[in-house]
C-alpha positions in Angstrom: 53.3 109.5 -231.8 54.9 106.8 -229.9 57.5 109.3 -228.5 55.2 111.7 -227.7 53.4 109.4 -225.4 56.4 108.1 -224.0 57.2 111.7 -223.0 54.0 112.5 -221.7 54.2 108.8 -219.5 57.6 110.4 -218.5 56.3 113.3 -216.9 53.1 112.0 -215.4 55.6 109.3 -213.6 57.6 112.2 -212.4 55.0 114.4 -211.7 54.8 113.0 -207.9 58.4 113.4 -206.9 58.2 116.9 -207.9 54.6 117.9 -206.4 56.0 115.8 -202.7 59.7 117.9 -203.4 58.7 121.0 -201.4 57.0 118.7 -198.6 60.8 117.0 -198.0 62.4 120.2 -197.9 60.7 121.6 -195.7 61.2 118.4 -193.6 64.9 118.8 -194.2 64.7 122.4 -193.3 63.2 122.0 -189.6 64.8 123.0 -186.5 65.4 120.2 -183.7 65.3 121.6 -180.2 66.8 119.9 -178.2 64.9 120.0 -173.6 66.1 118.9 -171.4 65.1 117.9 -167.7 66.0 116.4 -164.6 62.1 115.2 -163.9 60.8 111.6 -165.3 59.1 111.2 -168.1 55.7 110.7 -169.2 53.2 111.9 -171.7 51.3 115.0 -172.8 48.5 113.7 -170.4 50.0 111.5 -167.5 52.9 112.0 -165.4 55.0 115.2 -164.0 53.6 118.0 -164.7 56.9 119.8 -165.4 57.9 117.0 -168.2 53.7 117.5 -169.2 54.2 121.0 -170.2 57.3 120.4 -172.0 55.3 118.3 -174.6 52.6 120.8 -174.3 55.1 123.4 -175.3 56.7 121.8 -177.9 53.2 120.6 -179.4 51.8 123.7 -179.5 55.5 125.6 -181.1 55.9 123.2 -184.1 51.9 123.9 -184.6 52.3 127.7 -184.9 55.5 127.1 -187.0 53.9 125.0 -189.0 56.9 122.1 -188.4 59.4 124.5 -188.9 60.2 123.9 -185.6 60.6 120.4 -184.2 61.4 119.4 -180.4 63.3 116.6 -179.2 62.7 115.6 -175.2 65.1 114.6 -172.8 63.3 113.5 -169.2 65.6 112.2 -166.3 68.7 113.6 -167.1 69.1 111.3 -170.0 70.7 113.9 -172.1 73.5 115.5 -169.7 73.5 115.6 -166.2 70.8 118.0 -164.0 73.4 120.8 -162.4 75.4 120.4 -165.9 72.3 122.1 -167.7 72.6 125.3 -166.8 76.0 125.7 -167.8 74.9 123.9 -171.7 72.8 126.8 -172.1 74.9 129.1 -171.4 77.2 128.0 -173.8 74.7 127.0 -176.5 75.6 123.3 -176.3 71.8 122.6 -175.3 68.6 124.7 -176.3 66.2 123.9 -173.7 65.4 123.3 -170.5 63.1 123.0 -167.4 65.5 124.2 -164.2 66.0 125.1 -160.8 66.9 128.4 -160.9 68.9 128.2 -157.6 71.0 125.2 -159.0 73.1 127.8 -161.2 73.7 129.9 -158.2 77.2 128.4 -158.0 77.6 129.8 -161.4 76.2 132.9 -161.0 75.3 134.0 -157.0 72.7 135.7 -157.2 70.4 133.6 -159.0 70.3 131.9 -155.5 67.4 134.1 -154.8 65.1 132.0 -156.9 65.0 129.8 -153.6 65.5 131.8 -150.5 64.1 130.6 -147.2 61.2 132.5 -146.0 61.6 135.3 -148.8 58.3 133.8 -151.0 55.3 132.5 -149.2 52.9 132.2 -152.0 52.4 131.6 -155.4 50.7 135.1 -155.9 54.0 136.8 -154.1 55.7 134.4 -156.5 54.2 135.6 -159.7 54.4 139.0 -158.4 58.2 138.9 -159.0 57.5 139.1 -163.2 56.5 142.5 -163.7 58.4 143.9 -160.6 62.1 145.2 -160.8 63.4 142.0 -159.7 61.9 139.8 -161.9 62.9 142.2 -164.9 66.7 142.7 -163.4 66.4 138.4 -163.1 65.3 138.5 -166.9 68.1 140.9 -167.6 70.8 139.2 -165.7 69.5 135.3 -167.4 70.4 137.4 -170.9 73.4 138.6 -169.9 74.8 135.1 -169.2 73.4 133.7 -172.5 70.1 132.7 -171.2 66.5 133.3 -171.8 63.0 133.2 -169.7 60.3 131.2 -171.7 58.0 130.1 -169.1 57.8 131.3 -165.3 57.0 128.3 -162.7 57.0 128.8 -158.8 56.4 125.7 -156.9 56.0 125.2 -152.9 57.5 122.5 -151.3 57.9 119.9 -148.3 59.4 117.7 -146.8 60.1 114.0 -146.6 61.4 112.6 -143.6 62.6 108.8 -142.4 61.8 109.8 -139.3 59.2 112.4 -137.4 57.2 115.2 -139.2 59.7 118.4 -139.9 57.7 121.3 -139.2 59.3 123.6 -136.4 62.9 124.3 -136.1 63.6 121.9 -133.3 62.8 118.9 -135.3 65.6 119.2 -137.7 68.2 118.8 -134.7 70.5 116.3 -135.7 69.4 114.8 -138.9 71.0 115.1 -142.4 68.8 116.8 -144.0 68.7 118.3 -148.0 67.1 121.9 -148.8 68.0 122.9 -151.8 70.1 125.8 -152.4 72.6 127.3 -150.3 70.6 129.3 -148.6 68.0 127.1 -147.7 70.8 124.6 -146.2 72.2 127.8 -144.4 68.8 128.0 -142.3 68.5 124.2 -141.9 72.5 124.0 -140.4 70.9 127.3 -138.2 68.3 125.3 -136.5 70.6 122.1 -136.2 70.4 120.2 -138.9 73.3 118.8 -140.8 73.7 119.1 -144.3 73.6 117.3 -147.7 73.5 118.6 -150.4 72.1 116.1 -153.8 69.8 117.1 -156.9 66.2 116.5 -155.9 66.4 113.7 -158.8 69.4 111.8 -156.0 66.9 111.9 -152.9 65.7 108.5 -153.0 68.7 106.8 -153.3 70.2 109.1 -150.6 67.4 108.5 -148.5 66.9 104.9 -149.0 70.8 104.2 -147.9 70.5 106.7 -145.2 73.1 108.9 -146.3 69.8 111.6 -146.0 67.3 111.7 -143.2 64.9 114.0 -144.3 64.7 116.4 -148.1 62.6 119.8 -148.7 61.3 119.7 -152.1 58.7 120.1 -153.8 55.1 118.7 -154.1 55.9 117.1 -157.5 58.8 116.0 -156.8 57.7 114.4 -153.2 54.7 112.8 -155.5 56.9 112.1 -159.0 60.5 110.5 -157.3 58.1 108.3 -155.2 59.9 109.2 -152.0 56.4 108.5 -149.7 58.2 104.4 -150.1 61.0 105.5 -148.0 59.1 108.2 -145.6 57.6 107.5 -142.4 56.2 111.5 -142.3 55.4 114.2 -144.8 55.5 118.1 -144.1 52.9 119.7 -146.9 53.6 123.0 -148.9 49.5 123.0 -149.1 48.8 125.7 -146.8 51.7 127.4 -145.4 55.4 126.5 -146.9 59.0 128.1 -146.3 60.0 126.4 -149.4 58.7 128.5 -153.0 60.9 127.8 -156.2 61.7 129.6 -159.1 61.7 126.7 -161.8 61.5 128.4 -165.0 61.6 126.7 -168.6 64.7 128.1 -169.8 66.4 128.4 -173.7 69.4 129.4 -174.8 70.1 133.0 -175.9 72.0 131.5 -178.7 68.8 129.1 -179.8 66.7 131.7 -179.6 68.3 134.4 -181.5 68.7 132.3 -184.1 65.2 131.8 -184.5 62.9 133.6 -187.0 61.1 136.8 -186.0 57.9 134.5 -186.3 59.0 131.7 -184.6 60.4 133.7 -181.6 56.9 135.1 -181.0 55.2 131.7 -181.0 58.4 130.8 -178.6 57.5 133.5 -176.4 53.8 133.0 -176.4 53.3 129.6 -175.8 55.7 130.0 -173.1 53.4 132.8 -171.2 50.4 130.9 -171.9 51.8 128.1 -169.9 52.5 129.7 -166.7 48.7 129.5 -165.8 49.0 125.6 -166.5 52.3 125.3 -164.4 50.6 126.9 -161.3 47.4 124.9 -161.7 49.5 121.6 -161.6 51.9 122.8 -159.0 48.9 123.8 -156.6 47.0 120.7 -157.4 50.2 118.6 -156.3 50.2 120.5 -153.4 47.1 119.0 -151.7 47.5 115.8 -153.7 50.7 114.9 -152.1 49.1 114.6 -148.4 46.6 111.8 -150.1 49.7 110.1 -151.5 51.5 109.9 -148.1 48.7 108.8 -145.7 48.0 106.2 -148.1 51.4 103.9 -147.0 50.6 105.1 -143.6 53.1 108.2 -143.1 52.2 110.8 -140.9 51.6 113.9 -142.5 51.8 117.7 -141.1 51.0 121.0 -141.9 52.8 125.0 -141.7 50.7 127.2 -140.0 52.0 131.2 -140.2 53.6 131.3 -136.6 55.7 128.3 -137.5 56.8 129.9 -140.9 57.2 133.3 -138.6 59.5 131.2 -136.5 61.6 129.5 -139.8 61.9 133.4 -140.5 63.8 134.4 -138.0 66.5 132.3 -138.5 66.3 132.6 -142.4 66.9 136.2 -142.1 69.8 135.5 -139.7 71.4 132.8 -141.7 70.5 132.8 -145.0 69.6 136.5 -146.1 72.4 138.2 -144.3 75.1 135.7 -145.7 73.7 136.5 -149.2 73.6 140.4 -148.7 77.2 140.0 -147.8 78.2 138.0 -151.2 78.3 141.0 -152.9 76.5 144.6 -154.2 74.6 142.1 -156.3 73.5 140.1 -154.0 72.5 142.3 -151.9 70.9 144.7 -154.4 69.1 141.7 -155.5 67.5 141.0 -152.2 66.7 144.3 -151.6 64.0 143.8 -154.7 62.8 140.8 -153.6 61.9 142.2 -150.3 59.8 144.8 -151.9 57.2 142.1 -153.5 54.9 141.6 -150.9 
């Protein structure tokens, strides 16, 4: 009797450990992702709206899993450094992240396009780009290089200058000035402007010391790296802009091949859901970042279509033609662009 009870005591005390036992391995059996991004942190609700829909997206993935996926976020640069990203992904040494497009172009040239002067003018053009034969030959060429498309995000741009508004080509004459990409500093050293070229994360610092008179970037980060403390005039992306961005959420080929059929497809369609949150935000910064200016006083300006017409010119002159000449590529590539008007 006595041993039967002791028995059945036995098993009621273990009966916990082995009911909780398929909990903890499923814990134990979780994925970490690893994002990262060059933009500062803040929450699901408050801050960047790039480092926003990381959370978002990582939220919303380990829900469909049901945990079997698990994200770890990396704002600021704070796991490897911004231009270094790229590269990680490539190579499988980081899963995630949220990235200039046109910062890999020294890796691979023609993903320069992603930021060509002039070449998109609006978020619609922008978008555009998805289902058309560039976007898909972009999609294809990302894979190619071990790197996969989650979520598309364009954002216009401005610029923040120590000095007087920058809005027609004369008024870049002589200052050191920060575009972007290659091409975008092409058309700036055109119209007389002399190059530096820094991470949009390094503007204030370059700013602040001097080293940079004025930076094209864009709305968020005009608004997020608090460069209106160092500006004396703003130049708005909120009507007309030379300065559109192809900023994608990125994942490594690798990472995501590794992934289960189910889990791919929540990848993928959280992603896509996204991209209407991205150019909400990105719009919204847009007309916010004029408010955020004239409130310490700067001056701040506006792109009309002539003036853009005018920044043309010399981007097709400077920038495009150098690219075309890069190589068939290159020159293929902006042949496709063209064609999304």
């Amino acid at each position: 009797m006595k041993t039967t009870r002791r028995k059945v005591l036995k098993g009621l005390a273990a009966a916990p450990i082995a009911l909780s036992m398929p909990r903890f391995v499923r814990a134990a059996d979780a994925k970490v992702i690893k994002i990262s991004h060059q933009f500062p942190g803040g929450t699901i609700d408050t801050g960047d709206f790039r480092d926003r829909l990381t959370r978002k997206f990582a939220a919303e993935v380990e829900k469909r899993t049901g945990g079997s996926l698990k994200f770890e976020i990396y704002p600021g640069s704070s796991l490897m450094k911004t231009v270094a990203q790229f590269s990680a992904l490539r190579k499988g040494a980081l899963d995630m992240s949220l990235y200039p497009l046109a910062y890999a172009g020294g890796e691979v040239q023609e993903l320069n396009i992603g930021l060509m002067p002039c070449m998109v003018t609006s978020y619609e053009q922008g978008f555009a780009w998805k289902k058309a034969d560039i976007g898909r030959e972009l999609a294809k060429l990302l894979e190619s290089k071990g790197v996969k498309f989650i979520t598309w995000i364009w954002q216009a741009g401005g610029t923040a200058s120590r000095v007087n508004p920058i809005v027609v080509p004369d008024d870049v004459k002589g200052l050191k000035i920060r575009g972007g990409s290659r091409e975008m500093d092409l058309m700036l050293k055109e119209a007389g402007g002399i190059i530096s070229s820094v991470p949009s994360n390094e503007i204030y610092p370059a700013m602040q010391t001097g080293s940079l008179d004025a930076a094209v970037t864009s709305s968020t980060s005009l608004i997020s790296f608090r460069l209106e403390e160092i500006s004396k005039a703003l130049t708005s992306g909120r009507g007309k802009s030379f300065w559109f961005m192809l900023e994608p959420l990125l994942m490594s080929k690798s990472t995501f091949d590794a992934l289960t059929p189910a889990q791919q497809k929540a990848v993928l369609e959280v992603g896509e859901e996204l991209e209407s949150f991205a150019t909400s935000s990105a719009k919204a910064d847009d007309m916010a970042v004029a408010d955020v200016y004239r409130k310490v006083g700067a001056k701040v300006a506006d792109m009309d279509d002539a003036t853009v017409n005018r920044w043309r010119r010399i981007a097709e002159s400077a920038a495009w033609s150098d690219f075309a000449k890069r190589n068939a590529e290159c020159e293929r590539y902006l042949k496709m662009a063209k064609a999304v008007a």
